[in-house]
SELUM-526494 format. One record per residue (C-alpha): residue number from 1; residue in one letter; x, y, z. Coordinates in pm, 1 decimal. Layout:
BEGIN
  drenvex  bapa      east     north        up
      NUM     a         X         Y         Z
...
***
This chain:
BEGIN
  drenvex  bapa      east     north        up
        1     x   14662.0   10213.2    9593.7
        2     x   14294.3   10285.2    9598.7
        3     x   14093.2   10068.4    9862.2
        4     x   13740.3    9899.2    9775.8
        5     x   13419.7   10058.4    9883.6
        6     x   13266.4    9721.9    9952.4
        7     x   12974.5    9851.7    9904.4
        8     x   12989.7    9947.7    9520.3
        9     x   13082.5    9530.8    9457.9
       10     x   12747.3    9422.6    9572.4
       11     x   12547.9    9408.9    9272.6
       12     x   12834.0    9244.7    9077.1
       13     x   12766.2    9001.0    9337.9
       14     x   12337.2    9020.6    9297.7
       15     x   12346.8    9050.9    8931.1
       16     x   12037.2    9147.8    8889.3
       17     x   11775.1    9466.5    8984.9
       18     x   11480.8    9212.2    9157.5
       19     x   11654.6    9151.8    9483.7
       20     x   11665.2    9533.5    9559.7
       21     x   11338.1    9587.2    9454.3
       22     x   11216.8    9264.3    9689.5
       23     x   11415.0    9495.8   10001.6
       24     x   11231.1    9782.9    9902.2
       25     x   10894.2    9655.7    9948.4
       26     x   10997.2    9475.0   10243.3
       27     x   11125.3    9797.2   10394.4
       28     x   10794.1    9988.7   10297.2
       29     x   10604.8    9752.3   10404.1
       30     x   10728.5    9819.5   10792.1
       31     x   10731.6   10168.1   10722.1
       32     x   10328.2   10149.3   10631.3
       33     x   10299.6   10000.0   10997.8
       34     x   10555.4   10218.8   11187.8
       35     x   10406.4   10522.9   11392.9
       36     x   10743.2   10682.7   11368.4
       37     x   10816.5   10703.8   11032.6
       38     x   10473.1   10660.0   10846.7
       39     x   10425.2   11060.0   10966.9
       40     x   10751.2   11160.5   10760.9
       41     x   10650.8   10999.8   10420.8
       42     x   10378.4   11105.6   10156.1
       43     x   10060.7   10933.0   10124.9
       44     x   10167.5   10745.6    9818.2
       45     x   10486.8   10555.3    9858.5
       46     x   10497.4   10421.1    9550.0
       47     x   10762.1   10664.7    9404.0
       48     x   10975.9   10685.8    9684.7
       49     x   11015.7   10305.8    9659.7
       50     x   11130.4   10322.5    9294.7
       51     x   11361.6   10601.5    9383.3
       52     x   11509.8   10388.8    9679.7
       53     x   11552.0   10096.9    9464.7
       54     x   11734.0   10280.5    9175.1
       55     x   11950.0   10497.5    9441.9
       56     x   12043.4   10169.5    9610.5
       57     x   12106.9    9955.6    9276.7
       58     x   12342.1   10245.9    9177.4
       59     x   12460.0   10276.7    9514.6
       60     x   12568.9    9904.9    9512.3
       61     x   12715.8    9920.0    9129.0
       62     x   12464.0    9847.4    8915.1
       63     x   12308.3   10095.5    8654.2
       64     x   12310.3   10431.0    8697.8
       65     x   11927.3   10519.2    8640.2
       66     x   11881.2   10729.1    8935.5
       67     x   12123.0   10984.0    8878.6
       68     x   11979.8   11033.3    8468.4
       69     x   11644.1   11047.8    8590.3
       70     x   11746.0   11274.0    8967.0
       71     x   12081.7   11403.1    8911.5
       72     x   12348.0   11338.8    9194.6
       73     x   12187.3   11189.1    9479.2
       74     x   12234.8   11463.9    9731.3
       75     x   12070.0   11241.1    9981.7
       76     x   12114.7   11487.8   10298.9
       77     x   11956.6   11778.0   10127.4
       78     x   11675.9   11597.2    9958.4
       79     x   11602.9   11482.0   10334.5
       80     x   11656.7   11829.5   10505.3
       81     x   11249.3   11934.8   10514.6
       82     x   11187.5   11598.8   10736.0
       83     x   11279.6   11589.5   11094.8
       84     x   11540.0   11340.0   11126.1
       85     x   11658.0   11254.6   11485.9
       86     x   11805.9   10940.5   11666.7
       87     x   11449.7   10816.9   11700.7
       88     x   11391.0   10827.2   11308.0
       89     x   11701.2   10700.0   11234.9
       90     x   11683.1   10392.4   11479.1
       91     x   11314.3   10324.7   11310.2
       92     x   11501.1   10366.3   10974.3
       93     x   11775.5   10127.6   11063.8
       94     x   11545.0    9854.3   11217.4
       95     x   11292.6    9816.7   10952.8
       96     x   11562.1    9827.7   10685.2
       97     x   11767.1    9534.7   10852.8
       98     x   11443.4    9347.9   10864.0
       99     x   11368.8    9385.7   10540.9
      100     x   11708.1    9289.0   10487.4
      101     x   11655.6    8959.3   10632.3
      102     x   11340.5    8878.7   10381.7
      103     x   11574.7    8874.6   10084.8
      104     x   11786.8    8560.7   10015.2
      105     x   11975.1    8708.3    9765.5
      106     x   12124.6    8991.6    9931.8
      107     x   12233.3    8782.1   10258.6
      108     x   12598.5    8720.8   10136.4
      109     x   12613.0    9066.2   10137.4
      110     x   12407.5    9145.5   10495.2
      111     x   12717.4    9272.4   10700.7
      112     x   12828.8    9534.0   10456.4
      113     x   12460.9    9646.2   10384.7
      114     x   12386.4    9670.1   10723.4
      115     x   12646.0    9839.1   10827.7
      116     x   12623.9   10090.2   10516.6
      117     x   12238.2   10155.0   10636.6
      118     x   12311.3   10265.1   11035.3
      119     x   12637.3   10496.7   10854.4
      120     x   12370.3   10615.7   10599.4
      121     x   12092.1   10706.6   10788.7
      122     x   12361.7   10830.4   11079.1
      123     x   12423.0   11077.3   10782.9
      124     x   12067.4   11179.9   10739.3
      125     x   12031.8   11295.5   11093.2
      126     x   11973.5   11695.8   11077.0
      127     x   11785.6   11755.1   11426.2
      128     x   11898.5   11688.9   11739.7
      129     x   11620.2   11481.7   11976.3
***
């Protein structure tokens, strides 16, 4: 038998796009403010928040959108050109668990998200601090 990725149920459990969307600006909202990871992103955020959103909607189970418009996700190698240490990924995890806790919707579902986040973005770490 096949066990769950908990993660993939969420968005059966959202039901909608909007609540991802809401964490995304939330998130890149600290990240405007935060003197560690402002440096790593481009001037305009505005299309790496619609790419987050779609990657984590699909992520979660909803529509696949950011695969037809990106292909597989590759996250680790669309990452590899920015430095990503402990420090970046600690940033990463804290503003993303604060934006977190902005969205009502997605709070049933805190404890898997968070925990997805600090394995995710423990992935993304290619440089040793």
């Amino acid at each position: 038998m096949q066990e769950v990725d908990p993660v993939s149920e969420i968005y059966k459990g959202v039901g909608k796009d909007a609540p991802f969307f809401a964490l995304v600006e939330e998130f890149y909202k600290r990240v405007e403010n935060d003197t560690v990871l402002r440096p790593l992103y481009p001037e305009d955020l505005g299309p790496g928040k619609e790419a987050l959103a779609l990657f984590l909607i699909q992520r979660t189970g909803g529509r696949q959108t950011y695969s037809q418009q990106k292909g597989h996700p590759r996250m680790r190698g669309r990452h590899m050109p920015f430095k990503i240490g402990i420090i970046e990924r600690n940033a990463w995890v804290h503003n993303m668990t604060e934006a977190l806790d902005m969205v009502p919707e997605l709070q049933a579902h805190k404890q898997t998200l968070k925990e997805f986040f600090e394995s995710f973005a423990t992935f993304m770490i290619n440089q040793p601090d």
